[in-house]
Each structure stands twice: as C-alpha cells, then as structure tokens.
PyMOL CGO cylinders between C-alpha atoms (Angstrom):
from pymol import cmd
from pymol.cgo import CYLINDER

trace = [
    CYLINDER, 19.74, -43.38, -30.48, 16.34, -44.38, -30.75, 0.3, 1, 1, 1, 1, 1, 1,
    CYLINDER, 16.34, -44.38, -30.75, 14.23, -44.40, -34.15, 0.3, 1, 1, 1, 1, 1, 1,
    CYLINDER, 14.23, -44.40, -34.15, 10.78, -45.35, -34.76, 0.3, 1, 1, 1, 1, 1, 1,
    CYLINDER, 10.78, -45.35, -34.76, 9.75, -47.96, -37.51, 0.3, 1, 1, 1, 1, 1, 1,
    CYLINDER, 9.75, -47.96, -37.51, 6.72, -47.81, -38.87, 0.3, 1, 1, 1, 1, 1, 1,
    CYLINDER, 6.72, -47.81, -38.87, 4.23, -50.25, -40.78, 0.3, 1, 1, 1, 1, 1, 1,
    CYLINDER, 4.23, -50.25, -40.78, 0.86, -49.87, -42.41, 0.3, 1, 1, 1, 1, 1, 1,
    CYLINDER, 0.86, -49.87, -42.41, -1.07, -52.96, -42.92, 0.3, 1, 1, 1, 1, 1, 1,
    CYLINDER, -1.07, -52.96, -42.92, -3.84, -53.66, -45.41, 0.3, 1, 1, 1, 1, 1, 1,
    CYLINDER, -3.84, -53.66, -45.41, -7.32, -55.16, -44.53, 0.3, 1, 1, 1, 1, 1, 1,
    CYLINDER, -7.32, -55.16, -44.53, -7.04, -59.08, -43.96, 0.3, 1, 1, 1, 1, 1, 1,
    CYLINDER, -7.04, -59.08, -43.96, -9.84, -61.58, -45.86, 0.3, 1, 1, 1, 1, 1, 1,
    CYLINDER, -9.84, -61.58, -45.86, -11.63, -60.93, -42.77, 0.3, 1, 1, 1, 1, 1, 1,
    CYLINDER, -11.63, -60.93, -42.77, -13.20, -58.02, -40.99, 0.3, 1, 1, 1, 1, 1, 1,
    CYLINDER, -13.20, -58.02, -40.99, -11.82, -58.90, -37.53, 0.3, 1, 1, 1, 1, 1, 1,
    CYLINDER, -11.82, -58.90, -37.53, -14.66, -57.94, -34.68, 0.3, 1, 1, 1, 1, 1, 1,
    CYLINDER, -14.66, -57.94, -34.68, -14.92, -54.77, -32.95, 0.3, 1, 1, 1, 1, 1, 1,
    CYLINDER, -14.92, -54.77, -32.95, -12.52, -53.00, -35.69, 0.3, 1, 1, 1, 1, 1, 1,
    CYLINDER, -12.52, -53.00, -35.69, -13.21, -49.31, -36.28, 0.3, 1, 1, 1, 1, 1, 1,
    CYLINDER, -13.21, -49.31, -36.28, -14.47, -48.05, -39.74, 0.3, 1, 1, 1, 1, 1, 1,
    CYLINDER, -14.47, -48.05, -39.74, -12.04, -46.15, -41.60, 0.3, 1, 1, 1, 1, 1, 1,
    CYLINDER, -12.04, -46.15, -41.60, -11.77, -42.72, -42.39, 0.3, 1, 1, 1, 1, 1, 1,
    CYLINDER, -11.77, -42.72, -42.39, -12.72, -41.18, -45.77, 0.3, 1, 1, 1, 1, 1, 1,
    CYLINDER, -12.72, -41.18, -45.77, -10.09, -40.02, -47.72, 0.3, 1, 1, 1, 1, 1, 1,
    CYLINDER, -10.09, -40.02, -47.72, -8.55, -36.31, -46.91, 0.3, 1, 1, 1, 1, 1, 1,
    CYLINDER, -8.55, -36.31, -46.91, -10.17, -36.69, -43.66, 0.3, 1, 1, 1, 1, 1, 1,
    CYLINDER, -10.17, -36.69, -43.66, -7.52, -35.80, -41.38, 0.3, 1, 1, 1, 1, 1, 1,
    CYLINDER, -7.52, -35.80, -41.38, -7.57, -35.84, -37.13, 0.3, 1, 1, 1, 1, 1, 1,
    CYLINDER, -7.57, -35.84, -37.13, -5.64, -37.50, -34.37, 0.3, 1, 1, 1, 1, 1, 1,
    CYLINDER, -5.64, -37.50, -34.37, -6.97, -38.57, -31.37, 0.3, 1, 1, 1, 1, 1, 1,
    CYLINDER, -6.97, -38.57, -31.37, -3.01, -38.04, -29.69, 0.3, 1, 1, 1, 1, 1, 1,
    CYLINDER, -3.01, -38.04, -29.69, -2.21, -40.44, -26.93, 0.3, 1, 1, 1, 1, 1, 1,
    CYLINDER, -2.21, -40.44, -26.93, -2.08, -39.10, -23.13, 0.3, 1, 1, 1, 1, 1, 1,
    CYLINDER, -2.08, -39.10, -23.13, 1.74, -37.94, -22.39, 0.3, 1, 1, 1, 1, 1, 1,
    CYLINDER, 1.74, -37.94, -22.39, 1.93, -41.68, -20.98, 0.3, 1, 1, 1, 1, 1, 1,
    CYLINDER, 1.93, -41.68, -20.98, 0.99, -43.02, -24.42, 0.3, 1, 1, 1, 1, 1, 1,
    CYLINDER, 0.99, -43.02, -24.42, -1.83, -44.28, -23.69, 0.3, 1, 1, 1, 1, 1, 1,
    CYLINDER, -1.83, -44.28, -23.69, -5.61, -43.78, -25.49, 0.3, 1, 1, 1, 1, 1, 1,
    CYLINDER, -5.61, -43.78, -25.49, -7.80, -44.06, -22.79, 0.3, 1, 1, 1, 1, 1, 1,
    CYLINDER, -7.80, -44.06, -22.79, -6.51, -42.78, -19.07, 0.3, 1, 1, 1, 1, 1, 1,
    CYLINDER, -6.51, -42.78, -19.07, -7.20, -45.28, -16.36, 0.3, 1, 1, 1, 1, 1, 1,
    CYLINDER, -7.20, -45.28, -16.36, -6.78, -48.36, -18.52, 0.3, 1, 1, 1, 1, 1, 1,
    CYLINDER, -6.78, -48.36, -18.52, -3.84, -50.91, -18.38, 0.3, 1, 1, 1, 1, 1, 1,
    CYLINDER, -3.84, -50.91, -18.38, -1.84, -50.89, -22.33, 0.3, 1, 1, 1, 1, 1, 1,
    CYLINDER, -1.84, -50.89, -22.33, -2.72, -54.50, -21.79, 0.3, 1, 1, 1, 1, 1, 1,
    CYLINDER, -2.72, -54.50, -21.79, -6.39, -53.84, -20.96, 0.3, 1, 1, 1, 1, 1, 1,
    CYLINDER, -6.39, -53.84, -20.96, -6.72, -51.24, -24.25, 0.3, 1, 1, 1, 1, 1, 1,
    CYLINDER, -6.72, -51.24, -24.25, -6.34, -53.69, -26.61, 0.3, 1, 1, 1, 1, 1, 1,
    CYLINDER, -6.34, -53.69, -26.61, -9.06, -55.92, -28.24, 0.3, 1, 1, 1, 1, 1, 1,
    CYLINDER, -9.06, -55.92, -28.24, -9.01, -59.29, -29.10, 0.3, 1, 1, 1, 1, 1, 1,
    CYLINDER, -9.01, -59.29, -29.10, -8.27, -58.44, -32.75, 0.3, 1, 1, 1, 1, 1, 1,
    CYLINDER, -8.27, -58.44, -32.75, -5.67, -55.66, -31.57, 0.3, 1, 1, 1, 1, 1, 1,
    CYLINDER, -5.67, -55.66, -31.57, -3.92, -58.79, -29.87, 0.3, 1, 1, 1, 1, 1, 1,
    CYLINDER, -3.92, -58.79, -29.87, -4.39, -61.10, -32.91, 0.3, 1, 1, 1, 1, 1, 1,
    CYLINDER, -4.39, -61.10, -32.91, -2.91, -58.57, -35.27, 0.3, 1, 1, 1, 1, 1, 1,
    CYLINDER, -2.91, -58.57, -35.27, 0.35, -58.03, -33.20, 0.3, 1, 1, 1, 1, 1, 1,
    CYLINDER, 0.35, -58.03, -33.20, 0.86, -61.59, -32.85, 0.3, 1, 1, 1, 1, 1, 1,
    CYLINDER, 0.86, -61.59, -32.85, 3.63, -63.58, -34.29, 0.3, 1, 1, 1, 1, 1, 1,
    CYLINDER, 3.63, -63.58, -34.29, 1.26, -66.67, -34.53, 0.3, 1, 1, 1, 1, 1, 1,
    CYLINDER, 1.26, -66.67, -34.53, -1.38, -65.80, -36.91, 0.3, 1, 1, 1, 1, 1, 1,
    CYLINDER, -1.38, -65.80, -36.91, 0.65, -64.64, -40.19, 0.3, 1, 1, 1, 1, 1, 1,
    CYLINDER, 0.65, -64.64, -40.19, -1.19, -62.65, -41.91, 0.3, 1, 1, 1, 1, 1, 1,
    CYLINDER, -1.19, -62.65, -41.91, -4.21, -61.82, -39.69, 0.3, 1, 1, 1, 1, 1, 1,
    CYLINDER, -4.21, -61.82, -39.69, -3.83, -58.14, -40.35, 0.3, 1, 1, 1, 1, 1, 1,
    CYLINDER, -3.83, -58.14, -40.35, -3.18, -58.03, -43.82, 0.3, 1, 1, 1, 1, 1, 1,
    CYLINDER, -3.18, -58.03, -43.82, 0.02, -57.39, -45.91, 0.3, 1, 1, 1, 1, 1, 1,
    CYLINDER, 0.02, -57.39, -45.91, 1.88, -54.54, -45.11, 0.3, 1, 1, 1, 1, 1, 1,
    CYLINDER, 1.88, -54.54, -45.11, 1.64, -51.43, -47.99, 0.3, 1, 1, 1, 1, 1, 1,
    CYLINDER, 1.64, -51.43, -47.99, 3.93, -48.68, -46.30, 0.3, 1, 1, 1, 1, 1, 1,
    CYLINDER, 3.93, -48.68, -46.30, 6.74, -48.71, -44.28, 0.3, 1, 1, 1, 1, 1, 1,
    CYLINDER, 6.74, -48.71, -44.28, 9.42, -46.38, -42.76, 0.3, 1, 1, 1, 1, 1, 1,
    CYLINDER, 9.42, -46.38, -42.76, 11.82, -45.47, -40.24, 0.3, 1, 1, 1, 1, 1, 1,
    CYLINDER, 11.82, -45.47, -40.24, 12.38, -42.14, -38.49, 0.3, 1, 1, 1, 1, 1, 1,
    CYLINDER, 12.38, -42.14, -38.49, 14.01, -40.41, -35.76, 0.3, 1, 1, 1, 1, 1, 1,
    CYLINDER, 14.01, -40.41, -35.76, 10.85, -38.71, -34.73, 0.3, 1, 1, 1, 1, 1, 1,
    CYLINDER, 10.85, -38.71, -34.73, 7.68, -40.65, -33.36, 0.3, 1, 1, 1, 1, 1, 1,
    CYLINDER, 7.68, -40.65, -33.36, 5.28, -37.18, -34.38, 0.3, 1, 1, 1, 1, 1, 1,
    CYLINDER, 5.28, -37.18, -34.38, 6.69, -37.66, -38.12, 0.3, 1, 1, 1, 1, 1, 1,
    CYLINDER, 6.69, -37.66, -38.12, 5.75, -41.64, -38.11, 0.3, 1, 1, 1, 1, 1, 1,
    CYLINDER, 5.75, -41.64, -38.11, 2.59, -41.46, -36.40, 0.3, 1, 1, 1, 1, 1, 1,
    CYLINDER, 2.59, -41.46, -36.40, 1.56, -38.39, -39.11, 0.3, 1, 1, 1, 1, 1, 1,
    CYLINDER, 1.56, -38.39, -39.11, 3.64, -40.98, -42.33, 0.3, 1, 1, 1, 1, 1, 1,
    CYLINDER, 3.64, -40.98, -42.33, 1.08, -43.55, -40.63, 0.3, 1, 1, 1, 1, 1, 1,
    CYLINDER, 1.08, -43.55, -40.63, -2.16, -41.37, -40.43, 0.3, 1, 1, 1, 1, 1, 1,
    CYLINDER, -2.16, -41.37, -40.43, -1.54, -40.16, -44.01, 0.3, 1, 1, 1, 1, 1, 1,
    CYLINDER, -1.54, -40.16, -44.01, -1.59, -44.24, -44.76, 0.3, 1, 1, 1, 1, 1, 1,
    CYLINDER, -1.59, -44.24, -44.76, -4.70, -44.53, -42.92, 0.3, 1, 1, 1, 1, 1, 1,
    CYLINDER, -4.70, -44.53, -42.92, -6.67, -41.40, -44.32, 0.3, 1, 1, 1, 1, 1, 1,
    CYLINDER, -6.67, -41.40, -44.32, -6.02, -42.21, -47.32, 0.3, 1, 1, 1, 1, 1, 1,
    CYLINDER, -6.02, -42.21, -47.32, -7.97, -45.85, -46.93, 0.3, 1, 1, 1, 1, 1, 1,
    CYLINDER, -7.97, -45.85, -46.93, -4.37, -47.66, -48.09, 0.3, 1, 1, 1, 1, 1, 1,
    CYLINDER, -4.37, -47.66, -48.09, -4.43, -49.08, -44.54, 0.3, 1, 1, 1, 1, 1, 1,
    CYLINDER, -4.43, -49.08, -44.54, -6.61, -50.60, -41.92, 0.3, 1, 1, 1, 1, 1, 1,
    CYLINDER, -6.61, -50.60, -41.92, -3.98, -50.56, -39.08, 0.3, 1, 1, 1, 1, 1, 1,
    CYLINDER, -3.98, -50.56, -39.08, -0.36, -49.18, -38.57, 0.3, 1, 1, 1, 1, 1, 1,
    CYLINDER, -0.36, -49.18, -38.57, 2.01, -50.20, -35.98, 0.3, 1, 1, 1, 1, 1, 1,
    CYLINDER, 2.01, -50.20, -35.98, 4.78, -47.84, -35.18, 0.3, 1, 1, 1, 1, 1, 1,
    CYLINDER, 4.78, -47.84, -35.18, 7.57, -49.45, -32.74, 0.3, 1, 1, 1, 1, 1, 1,
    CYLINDER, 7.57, -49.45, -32.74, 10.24, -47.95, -31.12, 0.3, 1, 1, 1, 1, 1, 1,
    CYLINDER, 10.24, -47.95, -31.12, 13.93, -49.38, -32.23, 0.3, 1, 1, 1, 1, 1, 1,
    CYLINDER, 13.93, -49.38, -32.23, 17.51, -49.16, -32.00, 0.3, 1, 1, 1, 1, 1, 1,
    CYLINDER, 17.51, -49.16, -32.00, 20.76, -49.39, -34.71, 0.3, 1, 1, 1, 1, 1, 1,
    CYLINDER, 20.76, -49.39, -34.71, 21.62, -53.25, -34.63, 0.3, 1, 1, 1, 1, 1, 1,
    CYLINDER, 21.62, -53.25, -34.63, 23.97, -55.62, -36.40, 0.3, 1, 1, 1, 1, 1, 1,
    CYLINDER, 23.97, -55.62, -36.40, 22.70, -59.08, -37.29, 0.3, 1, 1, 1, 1, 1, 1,
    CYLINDER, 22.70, -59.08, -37.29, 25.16, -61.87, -35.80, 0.3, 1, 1, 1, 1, 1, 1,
    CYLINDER, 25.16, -61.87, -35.80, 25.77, -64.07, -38.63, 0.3, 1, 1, 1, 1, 1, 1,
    CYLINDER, 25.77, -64.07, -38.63, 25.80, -61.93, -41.67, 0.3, 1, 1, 1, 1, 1, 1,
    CYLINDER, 25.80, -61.93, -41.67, 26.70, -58.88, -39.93, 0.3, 1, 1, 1, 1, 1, 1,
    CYLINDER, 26.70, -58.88, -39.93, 24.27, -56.78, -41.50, 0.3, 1, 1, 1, 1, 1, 1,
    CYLINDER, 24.27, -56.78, -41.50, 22.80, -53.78, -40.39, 0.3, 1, 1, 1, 1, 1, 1,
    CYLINDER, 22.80, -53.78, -40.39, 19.73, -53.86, -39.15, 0.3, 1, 1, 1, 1, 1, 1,
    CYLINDER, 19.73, -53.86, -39.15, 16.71, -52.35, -36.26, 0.3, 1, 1, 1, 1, 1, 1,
    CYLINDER, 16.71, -52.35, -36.26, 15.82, -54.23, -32.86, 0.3, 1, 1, 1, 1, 1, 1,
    CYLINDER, 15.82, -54.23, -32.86, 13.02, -53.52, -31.26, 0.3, 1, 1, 1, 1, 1, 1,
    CYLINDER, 13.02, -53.52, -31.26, 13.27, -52.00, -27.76, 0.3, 1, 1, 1, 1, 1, 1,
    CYLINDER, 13.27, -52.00, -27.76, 10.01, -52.99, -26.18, 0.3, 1, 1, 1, 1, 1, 1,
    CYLINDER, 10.01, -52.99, -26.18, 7.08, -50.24, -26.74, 0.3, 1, 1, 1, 1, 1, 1,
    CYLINDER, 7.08, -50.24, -26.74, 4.55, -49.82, -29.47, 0.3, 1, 1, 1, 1, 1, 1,
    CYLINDER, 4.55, -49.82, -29.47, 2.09, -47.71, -30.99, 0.3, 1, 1, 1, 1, 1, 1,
    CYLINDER, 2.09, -47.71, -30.99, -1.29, -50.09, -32.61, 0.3, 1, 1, 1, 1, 1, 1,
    CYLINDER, -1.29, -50.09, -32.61, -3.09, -46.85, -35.28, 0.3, 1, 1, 1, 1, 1, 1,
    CYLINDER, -3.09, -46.85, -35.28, -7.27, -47.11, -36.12, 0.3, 1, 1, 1, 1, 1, 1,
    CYLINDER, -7.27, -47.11, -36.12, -9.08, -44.84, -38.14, 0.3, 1, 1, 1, 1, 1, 1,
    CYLINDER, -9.08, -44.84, -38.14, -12.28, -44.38, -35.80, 0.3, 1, 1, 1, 1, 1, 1,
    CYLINDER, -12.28, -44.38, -35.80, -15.64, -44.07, -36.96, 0.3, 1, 1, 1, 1, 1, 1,
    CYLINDER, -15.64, -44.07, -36.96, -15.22, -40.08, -37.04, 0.3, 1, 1, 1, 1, 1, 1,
    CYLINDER, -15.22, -40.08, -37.04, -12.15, -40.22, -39.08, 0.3, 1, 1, 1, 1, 1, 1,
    CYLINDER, -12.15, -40.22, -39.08, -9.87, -39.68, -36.40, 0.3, 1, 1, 1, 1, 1, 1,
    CYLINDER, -9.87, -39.68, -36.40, -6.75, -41.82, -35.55, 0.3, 1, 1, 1, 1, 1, 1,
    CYLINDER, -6.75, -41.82, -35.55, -6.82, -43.12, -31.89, 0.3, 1, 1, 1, 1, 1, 1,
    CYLINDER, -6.82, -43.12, -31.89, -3.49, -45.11, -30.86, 0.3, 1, 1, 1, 1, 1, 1,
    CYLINDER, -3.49, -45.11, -30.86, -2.66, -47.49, -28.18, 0.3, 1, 1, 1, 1, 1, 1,
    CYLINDER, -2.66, -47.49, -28.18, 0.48, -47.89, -26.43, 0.3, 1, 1, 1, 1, 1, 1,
    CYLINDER, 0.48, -47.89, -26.43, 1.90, -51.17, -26.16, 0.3, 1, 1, 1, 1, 1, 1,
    CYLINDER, 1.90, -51.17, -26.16, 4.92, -53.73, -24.94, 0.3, 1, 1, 1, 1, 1, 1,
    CYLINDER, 4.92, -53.73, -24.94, 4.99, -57.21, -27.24, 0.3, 1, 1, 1, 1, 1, 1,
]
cmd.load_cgo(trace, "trace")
C-alpha cells in the first residue's frame, strides 16, 4: 500500500530567487497538476524546477528551506495536497513537499517506519494565491 507523507516548511533566512509570493490568508485555489503530475505540459519534471526548487529538495544544504511546521501521512494524495494547501494559505509555510511512501521496518532497531518510493510533489503559493505543484523523482 502506498501512503503519502507530507511536509510544510517555513521560510529560510533567505528569500531564495525566483520564489513565488504567498497567498493571503483564507485565500484558497489549486492550480491541480496535469493527470501526469506535472504543472506545466510539455516540460521535463526535471526542467520544472528552479534552482531554488532544486536547492530546497536537496540533502546538501540543511536547512535551505526552512524548518518544517506541519507534517502528516495519508493514504490519499487529494487529502495531503489540500492538509498542505491549508499550511500554505494560511502563510505557516513557504513550501510543502508531499512524497509518495511505503510501510517499512528499519534494519537495526526494527522499528516501523516510511521509505520513499521515488515521486514527489514540490507546493508554492503563486502570486494569485493559488497552489501550483511540480512533480518530481529525488
């Protein structure tokens, strides 16, 4: 079974370029990805994402999107994306990444806990309140 974790990330120290403006609060809209998943038809998921998109999702720059101030996991990608635009509408967030997992057990401690299984959703507020999201594979 697959699930959907979701995090919502506060601004960093530093406005990173080309990042939308966000939404006022109780502003509410989604610009929905294409059935592929994708924001803007014709483009490559690697092509859609800016610099800062890239610099956010990465592993090497702790911190570059701000600390995280919601998170979740759900069986149902429409209830994360709308847990994730309520975080964004509301101004708590700048960005929200929702990622598709699956049910794992860690191999030392044996703990439960989620993998990921390859795809992603990056969330903006854009400048007319809306949410656009790009599809992506870390």
């Amino acid at each position: 079974m697959i699930f959907y974790s979701w995090t919502a990330l506060s601004e960093s120290g530093s406005a990173a370029p080309g990042e939308s403006g966000s939404a006022a609060p109780g502003e509410s809209g989604s610009a929905a990805p294409d059935e592929s998943g994708s924001a803007a038809p014709g483009e490559s998921d690697r092509d859609a994402l800016s610099d800062s998109d890239l610099i956010a999702l990465s592993d090497s720059e702790p911190g570059a999107a701000g600390s995280p101030v919601a998170m979740g996991i759900t069986d149902d990608r429409g209830r994360a994306m709308k847990a994730a635009e309520e975080a964004l509408g509301s101004g708590q967030a700048v960005m929200v990444i929702i990622e598709a997992v699956r049910p794992a057990m860690a191999a030392h401690t044996l703990a439960p806990c989620y993998v990921r299984t390859g795809v992603g959703w990056l969330g903006r507020c854009t400048d007319a309140g809306q949410v656009a999201w790009k599809r992506f594979f870390p």
